[in-house]
C-alpha positions as CSV (number, residue, x, y, z in Angstrom):
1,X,-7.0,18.8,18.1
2,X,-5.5,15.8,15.9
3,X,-2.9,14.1,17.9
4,X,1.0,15.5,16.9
5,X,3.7,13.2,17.7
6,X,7.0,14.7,17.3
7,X,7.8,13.9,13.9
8,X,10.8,11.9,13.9
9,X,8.8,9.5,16.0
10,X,5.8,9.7,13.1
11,X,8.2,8.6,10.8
12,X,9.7,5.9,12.7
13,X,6.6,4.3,13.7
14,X,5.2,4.4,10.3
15,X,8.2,2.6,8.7
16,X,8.7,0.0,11.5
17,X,5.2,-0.5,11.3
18,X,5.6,-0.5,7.1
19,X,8.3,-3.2,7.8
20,X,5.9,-5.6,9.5
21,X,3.5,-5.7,7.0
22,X,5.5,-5.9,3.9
23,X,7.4,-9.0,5.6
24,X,3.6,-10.6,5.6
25,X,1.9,-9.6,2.6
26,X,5.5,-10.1,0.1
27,X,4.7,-13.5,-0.8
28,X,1.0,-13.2,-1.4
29,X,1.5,-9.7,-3.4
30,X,3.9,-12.0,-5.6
31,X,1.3,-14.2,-6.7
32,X,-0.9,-11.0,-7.2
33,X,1.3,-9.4,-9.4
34,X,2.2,-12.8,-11.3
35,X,-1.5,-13.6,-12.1
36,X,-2.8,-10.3,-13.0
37,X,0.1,-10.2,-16.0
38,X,0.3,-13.6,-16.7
39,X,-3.2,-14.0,-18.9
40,X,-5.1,-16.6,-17.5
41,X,-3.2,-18.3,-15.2
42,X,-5.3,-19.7,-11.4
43,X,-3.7,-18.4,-8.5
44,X,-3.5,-21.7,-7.2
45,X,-1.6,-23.0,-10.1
46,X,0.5,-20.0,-9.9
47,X,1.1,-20.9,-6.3
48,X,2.2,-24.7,-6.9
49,X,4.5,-23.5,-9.7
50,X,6.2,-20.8,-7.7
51,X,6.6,-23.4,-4.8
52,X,7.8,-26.3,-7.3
53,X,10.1,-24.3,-9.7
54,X,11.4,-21.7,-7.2
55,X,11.2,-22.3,-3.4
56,X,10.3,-20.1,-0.9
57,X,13.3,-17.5,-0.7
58,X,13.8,-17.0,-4.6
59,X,9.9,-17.3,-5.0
60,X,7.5,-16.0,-2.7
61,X,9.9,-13.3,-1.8
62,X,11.4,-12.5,-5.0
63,X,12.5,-8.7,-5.1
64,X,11.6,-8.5,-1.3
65,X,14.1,-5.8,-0.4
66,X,12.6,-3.2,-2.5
67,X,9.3,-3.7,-0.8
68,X,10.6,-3.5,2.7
69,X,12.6,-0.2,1.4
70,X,9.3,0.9,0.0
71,X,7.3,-0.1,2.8
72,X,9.3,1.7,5.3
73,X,9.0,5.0,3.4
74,X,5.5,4.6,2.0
75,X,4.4,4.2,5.8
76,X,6.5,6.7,7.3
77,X,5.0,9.0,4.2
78,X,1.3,7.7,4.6
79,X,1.3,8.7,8.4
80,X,3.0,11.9,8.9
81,X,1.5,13.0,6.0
82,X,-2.4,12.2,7.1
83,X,-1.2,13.6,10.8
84,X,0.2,16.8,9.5
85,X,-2.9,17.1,7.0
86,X,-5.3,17.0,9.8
87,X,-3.0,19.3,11.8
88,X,-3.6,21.4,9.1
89,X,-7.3,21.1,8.6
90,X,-8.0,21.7,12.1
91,X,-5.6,24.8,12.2
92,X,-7.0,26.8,9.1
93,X,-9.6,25.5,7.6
94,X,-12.0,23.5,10.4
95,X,-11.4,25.9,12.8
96,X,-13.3,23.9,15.6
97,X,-14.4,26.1,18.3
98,X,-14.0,23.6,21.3
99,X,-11.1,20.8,21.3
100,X,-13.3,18.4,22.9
101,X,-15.4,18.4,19.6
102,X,-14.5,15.4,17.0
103,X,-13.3,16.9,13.9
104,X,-15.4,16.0,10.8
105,X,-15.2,12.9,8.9
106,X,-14.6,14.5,5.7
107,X,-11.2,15.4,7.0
108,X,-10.0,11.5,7.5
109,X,-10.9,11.5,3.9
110,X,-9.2,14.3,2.8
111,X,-6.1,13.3,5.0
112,X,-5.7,10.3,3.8
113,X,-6.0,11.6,-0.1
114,X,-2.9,13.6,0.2
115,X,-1.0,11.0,2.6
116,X,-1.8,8.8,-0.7
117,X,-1.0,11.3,-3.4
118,X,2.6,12.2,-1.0
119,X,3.6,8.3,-0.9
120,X,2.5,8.1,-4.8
121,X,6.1,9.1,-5.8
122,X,8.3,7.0,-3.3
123,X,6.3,4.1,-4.1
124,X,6.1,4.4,-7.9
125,X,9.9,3.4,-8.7
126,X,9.7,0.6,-5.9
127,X,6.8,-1.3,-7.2
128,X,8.2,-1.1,-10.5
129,X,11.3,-2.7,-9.7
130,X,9.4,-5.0,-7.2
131,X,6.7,-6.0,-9.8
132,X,9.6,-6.2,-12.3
133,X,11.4,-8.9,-10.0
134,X,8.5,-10.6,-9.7
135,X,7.4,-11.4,-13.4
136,X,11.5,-11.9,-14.4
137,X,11.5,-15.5,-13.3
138,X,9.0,-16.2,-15.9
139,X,11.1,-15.0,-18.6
140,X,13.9,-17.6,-17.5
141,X,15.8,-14.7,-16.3
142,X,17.3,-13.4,-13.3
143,X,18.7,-9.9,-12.9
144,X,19.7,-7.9,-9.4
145,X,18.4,-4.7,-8.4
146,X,21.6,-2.8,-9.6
147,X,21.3,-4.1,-13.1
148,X,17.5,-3.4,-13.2
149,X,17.7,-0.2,-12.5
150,X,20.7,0.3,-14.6
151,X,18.5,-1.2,-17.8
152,X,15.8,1.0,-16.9
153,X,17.7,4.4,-16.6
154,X,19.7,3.3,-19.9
155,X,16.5,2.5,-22.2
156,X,14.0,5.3,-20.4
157,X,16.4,8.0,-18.6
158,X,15.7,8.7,-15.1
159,X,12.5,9.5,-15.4
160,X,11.5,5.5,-16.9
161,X,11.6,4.8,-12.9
162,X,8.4,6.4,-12.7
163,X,6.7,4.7,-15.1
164,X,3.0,3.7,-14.4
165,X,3.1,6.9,-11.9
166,X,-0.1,8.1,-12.7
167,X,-2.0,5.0,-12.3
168,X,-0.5,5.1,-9.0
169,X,-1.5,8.7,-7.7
170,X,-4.9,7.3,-9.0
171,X,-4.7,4.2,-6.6
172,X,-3.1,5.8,-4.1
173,X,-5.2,9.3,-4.2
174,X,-8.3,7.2,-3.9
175,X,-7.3,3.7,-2.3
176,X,-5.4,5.6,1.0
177,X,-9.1,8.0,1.4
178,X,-11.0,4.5,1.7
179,X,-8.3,3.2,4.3
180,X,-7.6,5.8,6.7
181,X,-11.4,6.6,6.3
182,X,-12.7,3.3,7.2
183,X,-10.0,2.9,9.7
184,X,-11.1,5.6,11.6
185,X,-15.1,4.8,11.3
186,X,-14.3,1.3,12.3
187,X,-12.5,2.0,15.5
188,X,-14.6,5.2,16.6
189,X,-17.6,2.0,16.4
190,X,-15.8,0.0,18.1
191,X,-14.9,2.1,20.8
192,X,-18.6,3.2,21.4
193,X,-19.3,-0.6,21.8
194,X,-16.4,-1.1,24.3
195,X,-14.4,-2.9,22.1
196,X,-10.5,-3.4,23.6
197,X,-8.4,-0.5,21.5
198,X,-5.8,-3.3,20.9
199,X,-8.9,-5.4,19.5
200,X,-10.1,-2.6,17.6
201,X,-6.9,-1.7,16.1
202,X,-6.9,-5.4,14.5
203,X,-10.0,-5.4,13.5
204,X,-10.1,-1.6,12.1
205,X,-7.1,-2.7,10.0
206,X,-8.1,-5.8,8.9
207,X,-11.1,-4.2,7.2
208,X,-9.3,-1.0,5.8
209,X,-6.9,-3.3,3.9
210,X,-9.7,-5.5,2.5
211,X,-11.6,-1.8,1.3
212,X,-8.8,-0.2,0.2
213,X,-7.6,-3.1,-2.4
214,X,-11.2,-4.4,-3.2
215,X,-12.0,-0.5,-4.3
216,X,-9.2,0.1,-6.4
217,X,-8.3,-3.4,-7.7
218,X,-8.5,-2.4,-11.1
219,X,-6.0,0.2,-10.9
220,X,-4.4,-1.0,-9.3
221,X,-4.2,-4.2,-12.1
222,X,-3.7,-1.8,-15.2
223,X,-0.4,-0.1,-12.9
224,X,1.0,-4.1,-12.5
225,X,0.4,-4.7,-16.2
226,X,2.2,-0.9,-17.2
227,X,5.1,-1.9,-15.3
228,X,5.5,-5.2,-16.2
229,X,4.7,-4.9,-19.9
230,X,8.5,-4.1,-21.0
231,X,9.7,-6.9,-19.8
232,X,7.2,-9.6,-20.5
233,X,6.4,-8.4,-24.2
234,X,9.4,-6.0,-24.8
235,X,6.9,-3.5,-25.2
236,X,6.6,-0.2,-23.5
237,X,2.9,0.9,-22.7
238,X,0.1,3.3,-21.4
239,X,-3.2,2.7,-18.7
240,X,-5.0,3.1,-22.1
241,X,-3.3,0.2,-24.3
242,X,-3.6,-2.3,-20.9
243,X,-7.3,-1.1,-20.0
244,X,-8.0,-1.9,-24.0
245,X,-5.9,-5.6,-23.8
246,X,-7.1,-6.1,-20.5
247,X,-11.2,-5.3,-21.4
248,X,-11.3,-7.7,-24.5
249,X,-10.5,-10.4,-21.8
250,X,-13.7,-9.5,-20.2
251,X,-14.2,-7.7,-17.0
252,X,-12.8,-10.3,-14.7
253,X,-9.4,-9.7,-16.3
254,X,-9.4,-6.6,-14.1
255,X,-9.9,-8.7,-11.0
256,X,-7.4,-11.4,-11.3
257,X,-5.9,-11.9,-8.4
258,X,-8.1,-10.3,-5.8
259,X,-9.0,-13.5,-3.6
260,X,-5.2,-13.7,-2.7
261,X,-4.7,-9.7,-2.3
262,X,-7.8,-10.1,0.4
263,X,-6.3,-13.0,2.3
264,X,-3.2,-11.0,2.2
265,X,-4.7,-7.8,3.0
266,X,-6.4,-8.2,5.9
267,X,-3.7,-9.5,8.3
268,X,-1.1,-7.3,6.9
269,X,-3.1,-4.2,7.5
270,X,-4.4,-5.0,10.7
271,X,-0.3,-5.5,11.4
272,X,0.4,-2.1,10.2
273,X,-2.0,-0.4,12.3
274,X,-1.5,-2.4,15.4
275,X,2.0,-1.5,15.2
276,X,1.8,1.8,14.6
277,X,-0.9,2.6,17.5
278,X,1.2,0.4,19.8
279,X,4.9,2.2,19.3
280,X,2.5,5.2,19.6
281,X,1.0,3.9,22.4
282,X,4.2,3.2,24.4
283,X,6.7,5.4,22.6
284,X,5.2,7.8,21.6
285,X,3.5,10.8,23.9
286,X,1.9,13.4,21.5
287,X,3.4,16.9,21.6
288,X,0.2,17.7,22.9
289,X,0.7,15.6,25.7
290,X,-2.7,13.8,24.8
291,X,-2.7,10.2,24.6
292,X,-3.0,8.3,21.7
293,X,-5.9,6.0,20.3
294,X,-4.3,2.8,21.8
295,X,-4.7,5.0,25.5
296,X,-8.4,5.9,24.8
């Protein structure tokens, strides 16, 4: 049966674990999310300007508290919700007849589907006013987090903090499949080859970030673009108008920024799962009493 950690524990794992990450890949998702909505800009030149014009603190981690807010509960979401899922799975619908028996691989995928479609909605109003943050110095302004949201809520109602939320249940749905999928490939391989779990737990991470962003990069492009639009071009749009603005640019429009989400990717997601399997590892004794992937 699936390992189940006592649930507070899930959740605190997941968001220190979140934490880490985010405190990595901030800076590199700022030039991400500046060069995907800024037309044609390098990310090189993007990187010299930010570094020039801005600094470090007010630059590279512009908006960063939202992201670790986000990161915390997207994480604690994204793990409790795969564990419980494949709780589930193995309870009422895989049914396995002996526990020794590895449950199917279909389920990581399936898991990790609704762990992505469960975060969709916590991370939705972060990464708008994260992404938001991020493009406002290019404007010449500079607003707080209380004032955003405030302009938001006044022009859009509650629910304009939720804009671009479909384009993240798409990225999300399909993105968190590929991750916890290939996670969990990557470190059953490694095991079989004797790999150190530790070891594996980098490396298995390292890869799932650079699937899960490389797959849905697009998406993930139109969702920056929705949320950003407003305050750029004081326009509010649809994933319809940006795929149309984004496609006459050509296909490569929907890949801006992808050589600096990889570099990002990798080390931040091999951070998030090291961290999580090691608080597991010496925190966290399954319910089950079975030990956890670190132990195997």
């Amino acid at each position: 049966m699936p390992n189940e950690l006592d649930p507070v524990r899930e959740v605190v794992f997941g968001a220190v674990a979140g934490m880490v990450g985010k405190l990595v890949e901030h800076p590199f998702d700022t030039i991400k999310v500046r060069v995907q909505t800024a037309g044609d800009a390098s990310t090189w030149s993007m990187i010299t300007d930010t570094w020039r014009n801005e600094g470090i603190v007010h630059g590279f981690y512009s908006g960063i508290r939202a992201p670790i807010v986000g990161a915390c509960l997207e994480n604690a979401i994204l793990f409790s919700s795969y564990n419980a899922a494949e709780v589930f799975l193995d309870k009422f619908v895989v049914k396995r007849e002996l526990e020794s028996q590895p449950m199917p691989f279909w389920t990581k995928i399936a898991s990790g589907a609704f762990a992505g479609f469960s975060a969709s909605f916590v991370l939705t109003p972060v990464e708008l006013v994260k992404c938001q943050l991020q493009v406002l110095n290019l404007t010449g302004k500079r607003e707080g987090y209380g004032s955003l949201i405030g302009s938001i809520v006044r022009q859009n109602g509650i629910q304009g903090l939720w804009h671009g939320l479909s384009s993240t249940i798409t990225r999300e749905v399909i993105g968190t499949a590929i991750w916890f999928g290939s996670y969990e490939y990557c470190t059953a391989k490694l095991q079989e080859r004797q790999v150190s779990p530790s070891t594996a737990s980098l490396i298995s991470g390292g890869v799932a970030g650079a699937l899960f962003n490389s797959s849905v990069f697009p998406v993930d492009t139109i969702k920056s673009n929705i949320q950003t639009y407003e305050v750029l071009h004081g326009q509010r749009v649809g994933a319809a108008f940006v795929a149309r603005k984004l496609a006459q640019r050509g296909i490569g429009a929907f890949y801006q920024g992808l050589g600096i989400t990889l570099v990002r990717a990798v080390p931040a997601n091999a951070l998030i799962f090291y961290t999580y399997e090691l608080l597991k590892r010496h925190f966290g004794p399954s319910v089950s009493g079975k030990p956890s992937a670190l132990d195997i």
